[in-house]
C-alpha positions as CSV (number, residue, x, y, z in Angstrom):
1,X,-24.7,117.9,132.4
2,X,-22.3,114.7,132.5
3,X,-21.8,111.8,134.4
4,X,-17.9,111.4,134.7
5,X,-17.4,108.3,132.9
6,X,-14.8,109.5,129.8
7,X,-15.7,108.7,126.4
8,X,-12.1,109.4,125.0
9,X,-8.9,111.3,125.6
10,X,-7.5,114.1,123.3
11,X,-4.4,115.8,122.5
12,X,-3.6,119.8,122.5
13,X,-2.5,120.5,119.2
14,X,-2.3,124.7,118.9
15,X,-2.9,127.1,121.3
16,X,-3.2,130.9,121.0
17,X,-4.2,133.7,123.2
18,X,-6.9,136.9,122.2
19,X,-7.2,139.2,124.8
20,X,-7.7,137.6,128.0
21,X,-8.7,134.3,126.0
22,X,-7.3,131.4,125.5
23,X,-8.4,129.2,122.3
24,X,-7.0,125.4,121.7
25,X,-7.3,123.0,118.7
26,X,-7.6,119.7,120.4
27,X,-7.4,116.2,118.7
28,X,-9.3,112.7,119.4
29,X,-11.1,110.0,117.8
30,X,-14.4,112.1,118.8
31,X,-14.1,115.2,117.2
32,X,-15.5,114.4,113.9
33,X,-18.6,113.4,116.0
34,X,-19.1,116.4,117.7
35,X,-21.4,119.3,116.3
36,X,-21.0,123.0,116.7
37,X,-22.1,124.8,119.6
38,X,-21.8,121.4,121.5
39,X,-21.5,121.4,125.0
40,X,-18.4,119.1,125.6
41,X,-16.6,118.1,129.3
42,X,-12.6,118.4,128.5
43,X,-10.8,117.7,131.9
44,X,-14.0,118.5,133.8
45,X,-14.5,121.9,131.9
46,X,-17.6,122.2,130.0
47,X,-16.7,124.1,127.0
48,X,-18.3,125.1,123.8
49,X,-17.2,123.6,120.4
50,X,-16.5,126.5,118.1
51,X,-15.6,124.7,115.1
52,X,-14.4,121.1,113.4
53,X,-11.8,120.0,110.9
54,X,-11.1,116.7,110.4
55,X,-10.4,114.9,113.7
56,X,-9.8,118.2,115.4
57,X,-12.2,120.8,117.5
58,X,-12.3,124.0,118.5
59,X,-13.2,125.5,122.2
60,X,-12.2,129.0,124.1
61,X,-11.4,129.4,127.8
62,X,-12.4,132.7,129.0
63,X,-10.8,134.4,132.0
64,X,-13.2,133.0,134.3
65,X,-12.6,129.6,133.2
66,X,-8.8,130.0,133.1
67,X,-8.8,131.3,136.6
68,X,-10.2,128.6,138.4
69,X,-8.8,125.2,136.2
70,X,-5.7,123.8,135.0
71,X,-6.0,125.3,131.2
72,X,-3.3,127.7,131.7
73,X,-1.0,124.6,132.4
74,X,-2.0,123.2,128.9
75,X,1.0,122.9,126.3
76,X,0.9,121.3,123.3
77,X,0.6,117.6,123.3
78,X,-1.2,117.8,126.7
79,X,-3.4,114.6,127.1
80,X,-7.3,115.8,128.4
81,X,-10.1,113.9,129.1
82,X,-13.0,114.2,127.0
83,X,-17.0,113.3,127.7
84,X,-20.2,114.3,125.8
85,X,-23.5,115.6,127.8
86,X,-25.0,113.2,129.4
87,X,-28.7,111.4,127.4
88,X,-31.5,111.7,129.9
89,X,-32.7,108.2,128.6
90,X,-29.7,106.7,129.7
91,X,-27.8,105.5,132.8
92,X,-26.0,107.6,135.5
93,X,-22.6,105.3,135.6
94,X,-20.8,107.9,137.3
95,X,-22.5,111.1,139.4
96,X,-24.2,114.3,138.5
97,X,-20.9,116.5,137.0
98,X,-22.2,120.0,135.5
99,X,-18.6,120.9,134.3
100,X,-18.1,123.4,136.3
101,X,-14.7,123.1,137.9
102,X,-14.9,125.2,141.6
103,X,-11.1,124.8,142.3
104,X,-7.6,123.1,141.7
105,X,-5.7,120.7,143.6
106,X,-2.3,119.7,143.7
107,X,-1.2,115.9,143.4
108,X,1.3,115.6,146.5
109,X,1.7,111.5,145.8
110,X,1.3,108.9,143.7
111,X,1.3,105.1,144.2
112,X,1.7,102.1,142.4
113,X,0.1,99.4,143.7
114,X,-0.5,95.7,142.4
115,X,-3.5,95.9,140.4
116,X,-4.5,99.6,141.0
117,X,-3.0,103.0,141.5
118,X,-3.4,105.5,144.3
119,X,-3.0,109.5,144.2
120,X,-2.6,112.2,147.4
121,X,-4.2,115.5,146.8
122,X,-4.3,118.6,148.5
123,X,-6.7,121.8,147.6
124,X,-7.4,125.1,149.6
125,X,-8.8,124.4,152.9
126,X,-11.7,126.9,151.9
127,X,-13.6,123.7,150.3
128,X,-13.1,121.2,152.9
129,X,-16.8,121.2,154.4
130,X,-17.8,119.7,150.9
131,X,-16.3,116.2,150.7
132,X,-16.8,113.7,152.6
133,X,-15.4,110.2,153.1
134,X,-16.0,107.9,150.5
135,X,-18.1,110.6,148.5
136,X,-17.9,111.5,144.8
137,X,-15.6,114.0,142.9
138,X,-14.9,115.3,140.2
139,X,-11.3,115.1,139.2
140,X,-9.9,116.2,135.6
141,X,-13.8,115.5,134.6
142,X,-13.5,111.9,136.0
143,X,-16.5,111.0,138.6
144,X,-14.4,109.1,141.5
145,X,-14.5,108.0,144.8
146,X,-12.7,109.8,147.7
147,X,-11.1,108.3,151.1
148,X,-8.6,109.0,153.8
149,X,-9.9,112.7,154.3
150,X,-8.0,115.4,155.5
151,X,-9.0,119.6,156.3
152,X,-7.5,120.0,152.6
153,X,-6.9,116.8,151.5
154,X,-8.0,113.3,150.1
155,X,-6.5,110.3,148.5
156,X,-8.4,108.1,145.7
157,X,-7.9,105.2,143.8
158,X,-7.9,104.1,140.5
159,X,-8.6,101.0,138.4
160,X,-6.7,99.4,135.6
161,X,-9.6,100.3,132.8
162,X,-9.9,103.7,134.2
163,X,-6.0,104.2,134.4
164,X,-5.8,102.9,130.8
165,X,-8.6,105.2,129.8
166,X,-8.0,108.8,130.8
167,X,-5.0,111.2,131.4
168,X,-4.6,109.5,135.1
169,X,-1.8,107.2,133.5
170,X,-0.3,110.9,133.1
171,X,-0.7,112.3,136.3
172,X,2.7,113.4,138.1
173,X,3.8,114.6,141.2
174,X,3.0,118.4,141.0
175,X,0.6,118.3,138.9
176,X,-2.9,120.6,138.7
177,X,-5.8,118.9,138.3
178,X,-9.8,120.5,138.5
179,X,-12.0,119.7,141.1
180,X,-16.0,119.9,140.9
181,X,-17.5,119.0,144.1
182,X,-20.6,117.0,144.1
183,X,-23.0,119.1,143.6
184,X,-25.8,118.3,146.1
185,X,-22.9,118.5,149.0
186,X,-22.5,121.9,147.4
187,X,-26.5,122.6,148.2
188,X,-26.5,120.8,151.4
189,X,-23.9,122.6,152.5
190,X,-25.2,126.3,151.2
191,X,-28.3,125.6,153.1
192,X,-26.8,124.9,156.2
193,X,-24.8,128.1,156.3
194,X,-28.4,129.5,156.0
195,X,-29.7,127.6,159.1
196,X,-26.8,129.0,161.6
């Protein structure tokens, strides 16, 4: 469980594929702190840590995961955002994030403004009944705030620390980035299909 509020960034540094797999060495100023068998949030994606040298760590995408993120849009020298589990004697800064990405959007727009920075997104239509305006997300493992909804759509905005602090300072027209939904919206709204 995390809370979207990014510890660190890291950087892809090797890549290779077994099978259907895909494994990637990844490099940051946390990796010498993580342990093995770690759960760690990288872009939103709860993976495993496999092994450590140094500053780098080791983690494996499996089909699954590959299928519904952007890790298959990850090259060497990709910046990612990184986050450890969350401390159950700590504070919730951010939202309940499990790290477990339901979809990818597409960034159609961004803006800078004075002071701040604003990004357009659009995602399958499929998922629309589970934002809402001014409701959390989960965006490249980031806990944000959503506004200006659309059927398969939303804009958000970003601060200065939080632009200076993750991969948004990064982010591109045409970009993927992973989605997690909130997660009670995602209850809420399995319930209700129950209820019809």
């Amino acid at each position: 469980m995390f809370t979207g509020i990014i510890e660190t960034t890291g950087v892809i540094k090797d890549i290779f594929s077994l099978g259907t797999n895909k494994t990637f060495w990844i490099e940051s100023s946390l990796s010498n702190q993580f342990t093995i068998d770690q759960s760690i949030a990288h872009n939103g994606v709860c993976l495993t840590v496999e092994e450590i040298k140094n500053n780098l760590h080791r983690v494996t995408a499996i089909e699954e995961t590959l299928s519904k993120t952007n890790l298959n849009s990850w090259k060497i020298n990709t910046v990612i955002n990184l986050e450890r589990c969350m401390q159950m004697n700590g504070r919730l800064d951010g939202h309940i994030v499990q790290g477990h990405v339901d979809t990818v959007a597409t960034c159609i727009e961004t803006i800078c403004k004075t002071g701040s920075w604003e990004y357009q997104f659009e995602f399958d239509k499929q998922f629309s009944a589970l934002i809402i305006e001014k409701g959390s997300i989960s965006l490249n493992g980031i806990s944000l705030t959503i506004f200006n909804i659309k059927e398969n759509g939303f804009t958000l905005a970003v601060i200065p620390y939080t632009y200076e602090h993750t991969n948004m300072q990064c982010l591109q027209k045409g970009d993927l980035i992973n989605l997690e939904f909130d997660m009670i919206g995602k209850y809420v709204n399995r319930i209700s299909q129950f209820k019809k």
